[in-house]
VMD Tcl script that builds the backbone (N, CA, C; Angstrom):
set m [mol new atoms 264]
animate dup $m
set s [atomselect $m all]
$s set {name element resname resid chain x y z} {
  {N N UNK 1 A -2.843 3.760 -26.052}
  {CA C UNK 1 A -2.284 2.492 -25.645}
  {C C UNK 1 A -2.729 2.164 -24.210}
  {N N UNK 2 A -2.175 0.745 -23.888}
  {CA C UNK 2 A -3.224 0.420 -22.604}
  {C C UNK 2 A -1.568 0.880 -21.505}
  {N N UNK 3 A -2.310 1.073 -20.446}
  {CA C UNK 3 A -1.503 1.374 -18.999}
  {C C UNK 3 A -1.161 -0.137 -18.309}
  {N N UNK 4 A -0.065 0.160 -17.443}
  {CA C UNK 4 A 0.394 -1.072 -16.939}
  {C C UNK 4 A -0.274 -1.079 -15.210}
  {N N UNK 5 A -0.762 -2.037 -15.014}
  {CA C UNK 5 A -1.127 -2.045 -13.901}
  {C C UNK 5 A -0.829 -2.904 -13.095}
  {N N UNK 6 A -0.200 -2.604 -11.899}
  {CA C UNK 6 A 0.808 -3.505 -10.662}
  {C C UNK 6 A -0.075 -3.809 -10.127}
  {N N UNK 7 A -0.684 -5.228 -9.459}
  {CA C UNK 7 A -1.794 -5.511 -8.904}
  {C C UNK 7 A -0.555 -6.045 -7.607}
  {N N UNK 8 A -1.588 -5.422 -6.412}
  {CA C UNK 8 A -0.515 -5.699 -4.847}
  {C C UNK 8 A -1.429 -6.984 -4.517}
  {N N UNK 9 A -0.080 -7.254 -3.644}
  {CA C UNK 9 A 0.138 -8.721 -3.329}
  {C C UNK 9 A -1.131 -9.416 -2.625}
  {N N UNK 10 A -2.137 -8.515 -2.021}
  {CA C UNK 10 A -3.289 -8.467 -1.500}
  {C C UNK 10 A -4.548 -9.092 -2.273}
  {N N UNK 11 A -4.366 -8.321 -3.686}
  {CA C UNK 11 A -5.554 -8.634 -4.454}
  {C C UNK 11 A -5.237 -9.322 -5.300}
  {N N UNK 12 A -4.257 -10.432 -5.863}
  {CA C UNK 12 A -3.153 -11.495 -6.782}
  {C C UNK 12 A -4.726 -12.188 -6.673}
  {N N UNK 13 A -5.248 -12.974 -5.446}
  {CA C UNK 13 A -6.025 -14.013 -5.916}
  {C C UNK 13 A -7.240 -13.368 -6.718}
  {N N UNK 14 A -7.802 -12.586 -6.905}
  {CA C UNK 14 A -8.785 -12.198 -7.712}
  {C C UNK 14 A -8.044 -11.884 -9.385}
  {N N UNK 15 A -6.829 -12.181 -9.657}
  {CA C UNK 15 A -6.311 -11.905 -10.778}
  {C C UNK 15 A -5.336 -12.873 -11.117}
  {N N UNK 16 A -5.687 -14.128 -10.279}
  {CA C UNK 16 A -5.369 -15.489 -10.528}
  {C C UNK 16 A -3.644 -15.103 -10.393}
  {N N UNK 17 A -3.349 -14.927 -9.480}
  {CA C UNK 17 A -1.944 -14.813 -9.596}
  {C C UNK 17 A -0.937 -14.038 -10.101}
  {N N UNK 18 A -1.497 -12.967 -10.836}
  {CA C UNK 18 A -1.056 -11.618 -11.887}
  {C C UNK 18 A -0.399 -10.870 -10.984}
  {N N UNK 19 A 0.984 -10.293 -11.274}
  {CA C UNK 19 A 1.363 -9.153 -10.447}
  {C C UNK 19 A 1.137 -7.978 -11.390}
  {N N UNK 20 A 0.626 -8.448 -12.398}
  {CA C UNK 20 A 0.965 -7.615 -13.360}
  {C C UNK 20 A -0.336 -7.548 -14.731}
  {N N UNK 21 A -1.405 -6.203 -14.744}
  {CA C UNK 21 A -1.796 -6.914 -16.298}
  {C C UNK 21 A -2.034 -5.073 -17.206}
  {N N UNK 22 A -2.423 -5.351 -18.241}
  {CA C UNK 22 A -2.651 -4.191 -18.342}
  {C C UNK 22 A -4.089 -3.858 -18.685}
  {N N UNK 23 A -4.611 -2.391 -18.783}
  {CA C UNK 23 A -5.533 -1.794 -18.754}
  {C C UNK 23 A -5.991 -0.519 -19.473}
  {N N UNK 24 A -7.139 -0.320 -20.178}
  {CA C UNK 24 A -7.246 0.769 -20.555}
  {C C UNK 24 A -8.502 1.778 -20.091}
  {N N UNK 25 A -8.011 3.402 -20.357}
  {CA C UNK 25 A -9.190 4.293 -20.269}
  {C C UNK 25 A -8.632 5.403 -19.843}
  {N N UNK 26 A -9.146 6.574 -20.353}
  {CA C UNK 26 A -8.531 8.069 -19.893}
  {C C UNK 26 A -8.879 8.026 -18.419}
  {N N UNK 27 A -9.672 7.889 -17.408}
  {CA C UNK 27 A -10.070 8.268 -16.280}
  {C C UNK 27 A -9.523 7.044 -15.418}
  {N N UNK 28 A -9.354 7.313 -13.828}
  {CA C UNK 28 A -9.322 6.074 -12.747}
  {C C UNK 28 A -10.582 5.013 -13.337}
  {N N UNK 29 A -11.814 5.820 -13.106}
  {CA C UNK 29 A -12.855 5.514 -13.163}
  {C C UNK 29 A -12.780 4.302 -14.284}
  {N N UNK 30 A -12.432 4.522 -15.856}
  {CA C UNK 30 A -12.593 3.875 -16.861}
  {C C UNK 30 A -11.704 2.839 -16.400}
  {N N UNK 31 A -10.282 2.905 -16.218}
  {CA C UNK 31 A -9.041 1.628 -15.906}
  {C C UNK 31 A -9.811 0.614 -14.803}
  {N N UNK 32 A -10.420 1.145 -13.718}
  {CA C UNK 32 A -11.288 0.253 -12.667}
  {C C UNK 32 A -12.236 -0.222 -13.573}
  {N N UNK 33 A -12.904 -0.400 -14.164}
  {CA C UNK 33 A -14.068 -0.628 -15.001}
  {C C UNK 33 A -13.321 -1.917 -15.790}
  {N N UNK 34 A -12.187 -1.570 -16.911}
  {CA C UNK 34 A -11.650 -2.766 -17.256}
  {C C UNK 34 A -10.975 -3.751 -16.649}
  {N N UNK 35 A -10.220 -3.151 -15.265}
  {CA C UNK 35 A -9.897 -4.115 -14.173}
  {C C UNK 35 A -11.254 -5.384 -14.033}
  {N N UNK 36 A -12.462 -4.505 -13.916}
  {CA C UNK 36 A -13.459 -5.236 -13.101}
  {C C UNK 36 A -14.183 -6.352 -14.481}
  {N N UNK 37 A -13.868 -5.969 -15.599}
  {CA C UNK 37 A -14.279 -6.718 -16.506}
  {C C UNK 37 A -13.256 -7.575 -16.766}
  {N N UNK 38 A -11.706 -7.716 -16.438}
  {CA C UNK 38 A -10.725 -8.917 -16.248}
  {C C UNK 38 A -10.961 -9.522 -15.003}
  {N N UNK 39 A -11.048 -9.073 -14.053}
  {CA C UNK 39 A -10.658 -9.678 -12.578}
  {C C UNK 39 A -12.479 -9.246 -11.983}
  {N N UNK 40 A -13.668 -9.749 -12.193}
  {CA C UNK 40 A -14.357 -9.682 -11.292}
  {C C UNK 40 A -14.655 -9.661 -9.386}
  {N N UNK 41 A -14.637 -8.645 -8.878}
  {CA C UNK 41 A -14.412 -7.952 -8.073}
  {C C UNK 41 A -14.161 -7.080 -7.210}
  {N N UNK 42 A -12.320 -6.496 -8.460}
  {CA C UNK 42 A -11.380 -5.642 -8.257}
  {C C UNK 42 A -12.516 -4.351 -7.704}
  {N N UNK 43 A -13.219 -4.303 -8.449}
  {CA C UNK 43 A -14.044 -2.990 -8.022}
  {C C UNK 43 A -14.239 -2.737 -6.782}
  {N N UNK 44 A -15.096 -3.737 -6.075}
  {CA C UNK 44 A -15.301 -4.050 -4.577}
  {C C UNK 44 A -14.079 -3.592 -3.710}
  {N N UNK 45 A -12.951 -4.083 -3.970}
  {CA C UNK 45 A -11.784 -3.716 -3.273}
  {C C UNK 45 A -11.232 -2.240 -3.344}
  {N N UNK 46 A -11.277 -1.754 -4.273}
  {CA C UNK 46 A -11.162 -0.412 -4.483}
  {C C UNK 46 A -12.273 0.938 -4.548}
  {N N UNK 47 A -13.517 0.348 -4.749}
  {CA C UNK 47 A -14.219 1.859 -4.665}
  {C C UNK 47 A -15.287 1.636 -3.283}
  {N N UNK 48 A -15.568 2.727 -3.166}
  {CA C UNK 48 A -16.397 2.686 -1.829}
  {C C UNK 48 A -17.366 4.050 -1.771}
  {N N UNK 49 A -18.569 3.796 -1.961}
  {CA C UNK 49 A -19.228 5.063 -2.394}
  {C C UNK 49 A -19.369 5.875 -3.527}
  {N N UNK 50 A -19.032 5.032 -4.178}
  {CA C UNK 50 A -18.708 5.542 -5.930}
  {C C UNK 50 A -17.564 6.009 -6.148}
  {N N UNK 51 A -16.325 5.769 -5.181}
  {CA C UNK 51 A -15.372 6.429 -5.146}
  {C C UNK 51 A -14.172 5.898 -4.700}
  {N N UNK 52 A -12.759 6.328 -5.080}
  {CA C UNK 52 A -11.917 5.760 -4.492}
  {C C UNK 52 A -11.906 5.443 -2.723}
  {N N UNK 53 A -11.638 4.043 -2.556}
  {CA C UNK 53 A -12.102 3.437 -1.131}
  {C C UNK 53 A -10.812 4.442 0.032}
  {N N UNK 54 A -11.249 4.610 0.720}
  {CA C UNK 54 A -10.169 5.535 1.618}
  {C C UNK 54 A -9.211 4.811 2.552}
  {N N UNK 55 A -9.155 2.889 2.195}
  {CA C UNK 55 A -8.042 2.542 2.684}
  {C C UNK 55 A -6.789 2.164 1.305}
  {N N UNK 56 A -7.165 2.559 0.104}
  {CA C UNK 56 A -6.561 2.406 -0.876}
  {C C UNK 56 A -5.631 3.936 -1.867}
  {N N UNK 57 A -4.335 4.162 -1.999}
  {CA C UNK 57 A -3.892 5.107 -2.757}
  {C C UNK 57 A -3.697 4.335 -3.911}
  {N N UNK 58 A -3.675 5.483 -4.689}
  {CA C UNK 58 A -3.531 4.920 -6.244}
  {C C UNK 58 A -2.119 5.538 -6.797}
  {N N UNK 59 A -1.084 5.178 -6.945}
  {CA C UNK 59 A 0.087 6.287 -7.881}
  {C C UNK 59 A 0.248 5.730 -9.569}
  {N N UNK 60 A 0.061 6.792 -9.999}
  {CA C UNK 60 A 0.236 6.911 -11.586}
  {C C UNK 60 A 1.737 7.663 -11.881}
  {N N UNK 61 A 2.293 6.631 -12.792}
  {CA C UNK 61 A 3.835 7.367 -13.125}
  {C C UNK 61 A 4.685 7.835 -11.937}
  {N N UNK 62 A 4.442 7.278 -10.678}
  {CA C UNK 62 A 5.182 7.021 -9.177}
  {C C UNK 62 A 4.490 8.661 -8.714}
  {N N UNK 63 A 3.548 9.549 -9.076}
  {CA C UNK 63 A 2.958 10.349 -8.126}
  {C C UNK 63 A 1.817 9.331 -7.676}
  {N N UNK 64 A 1.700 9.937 -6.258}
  {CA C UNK 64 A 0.036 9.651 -5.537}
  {C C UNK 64 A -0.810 10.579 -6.222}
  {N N UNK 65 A -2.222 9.867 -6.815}
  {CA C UNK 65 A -3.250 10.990 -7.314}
  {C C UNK 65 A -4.035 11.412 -6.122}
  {N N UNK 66 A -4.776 12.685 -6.456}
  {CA C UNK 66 A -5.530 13.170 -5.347}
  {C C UNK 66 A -6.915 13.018 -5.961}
  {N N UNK 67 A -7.106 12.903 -7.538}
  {CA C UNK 67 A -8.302 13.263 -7.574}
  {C C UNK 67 A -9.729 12.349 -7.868}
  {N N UNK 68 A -9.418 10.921 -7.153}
  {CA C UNK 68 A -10.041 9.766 -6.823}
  {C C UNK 68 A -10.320 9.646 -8.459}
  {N N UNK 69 A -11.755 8.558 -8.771}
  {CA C UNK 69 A -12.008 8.125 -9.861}
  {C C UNK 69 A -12.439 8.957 -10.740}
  {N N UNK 70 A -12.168 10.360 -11.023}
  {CA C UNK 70 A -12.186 11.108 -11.830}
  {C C UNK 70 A -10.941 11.705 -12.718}
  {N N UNK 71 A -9.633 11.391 -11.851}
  {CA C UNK 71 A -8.711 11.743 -12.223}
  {C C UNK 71 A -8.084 11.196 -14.019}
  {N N UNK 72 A -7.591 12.134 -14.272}
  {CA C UNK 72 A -6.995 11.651 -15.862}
  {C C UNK 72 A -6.100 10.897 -15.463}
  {N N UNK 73 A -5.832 9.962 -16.661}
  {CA C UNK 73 A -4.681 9.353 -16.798}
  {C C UNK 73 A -4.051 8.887 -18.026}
  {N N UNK 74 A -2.814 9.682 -18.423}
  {CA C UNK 74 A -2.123 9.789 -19.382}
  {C C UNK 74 A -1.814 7.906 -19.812}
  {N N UNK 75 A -1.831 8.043 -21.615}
  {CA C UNK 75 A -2.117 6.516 -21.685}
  {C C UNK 75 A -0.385 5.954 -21.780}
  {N N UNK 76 A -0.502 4.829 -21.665}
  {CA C UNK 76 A 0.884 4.145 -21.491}
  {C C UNK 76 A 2.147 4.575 -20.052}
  {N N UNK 77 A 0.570 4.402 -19.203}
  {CA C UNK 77 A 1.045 4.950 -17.472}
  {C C UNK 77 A 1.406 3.827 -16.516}
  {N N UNK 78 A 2.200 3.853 -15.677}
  {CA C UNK 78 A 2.706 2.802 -14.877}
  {C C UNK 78 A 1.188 3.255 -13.069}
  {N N UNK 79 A 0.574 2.141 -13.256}
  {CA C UNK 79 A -0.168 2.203 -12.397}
  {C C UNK 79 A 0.125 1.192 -10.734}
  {N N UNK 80 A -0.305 2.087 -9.576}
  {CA C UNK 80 A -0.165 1.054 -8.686}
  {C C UNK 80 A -1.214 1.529 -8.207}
  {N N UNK 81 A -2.192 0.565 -7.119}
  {CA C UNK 81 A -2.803 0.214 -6.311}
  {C C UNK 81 A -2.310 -0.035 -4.875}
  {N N UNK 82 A -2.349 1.013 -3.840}
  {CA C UNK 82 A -1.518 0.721 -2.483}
  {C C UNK 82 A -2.561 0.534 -1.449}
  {N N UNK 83 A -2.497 -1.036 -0.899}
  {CA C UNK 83 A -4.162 -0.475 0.056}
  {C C UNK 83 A -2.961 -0.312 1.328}
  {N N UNK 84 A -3.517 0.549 2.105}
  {CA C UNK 84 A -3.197 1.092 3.333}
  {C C UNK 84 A -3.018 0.179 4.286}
  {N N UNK 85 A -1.769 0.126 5.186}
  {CA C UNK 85 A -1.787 -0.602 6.460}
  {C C UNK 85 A -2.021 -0.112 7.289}
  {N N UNK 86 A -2.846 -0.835 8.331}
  {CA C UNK 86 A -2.942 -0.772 9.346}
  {C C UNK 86 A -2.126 -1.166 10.510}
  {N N UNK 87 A -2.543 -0.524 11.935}
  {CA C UNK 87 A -1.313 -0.578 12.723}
  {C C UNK 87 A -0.898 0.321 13.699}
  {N N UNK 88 A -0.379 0.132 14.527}
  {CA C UNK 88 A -0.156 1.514 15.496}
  {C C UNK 88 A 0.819 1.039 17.094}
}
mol reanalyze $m
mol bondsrecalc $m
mol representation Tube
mol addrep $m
């Protein structure tokens, strides 16, 4: 089944306003891939070097993953996208 994916308030205009859509694929890697085939872009915002971008965390089922776009992901998963603030 497909995963739910929380799109932050940051990246709404590339997903026309969506807080919300869903997505499928065992890996980060695969769910970014169908992101990027709904929302042209999303990719850009999130990977960086072939890889998860290092101002962005990802939590699956409310853990933070560690293991960037390789990581599994169990299907019918509550996904978020957190890009990092800046600040000091």
């Amino acid at each position: 089944m497909a995963s739910t994916v929380f799109i932050p308030a940051l990246m709404r205009k590339l997903s026309g306003g969506k807080d919300r859509t869903t997505a499928t694929g065992v890996t980060l890697r695969a769910i970014v891939d169908d992101l990027e085939r709904q929302f042209p872009g999303f990719r850009d915002r999130v990977v960086e070097d072939n890889d998860l971008a290092g101002s962005v965390a990802v939590s699956v089922n409310g853990e933070i993953i560690t293991g960037g776009l390789s990581e599994s992901i169990p299907a019918d998963s509550e996904i978020h996208f957190v890009p990092a603030i800046g600040g000091g």
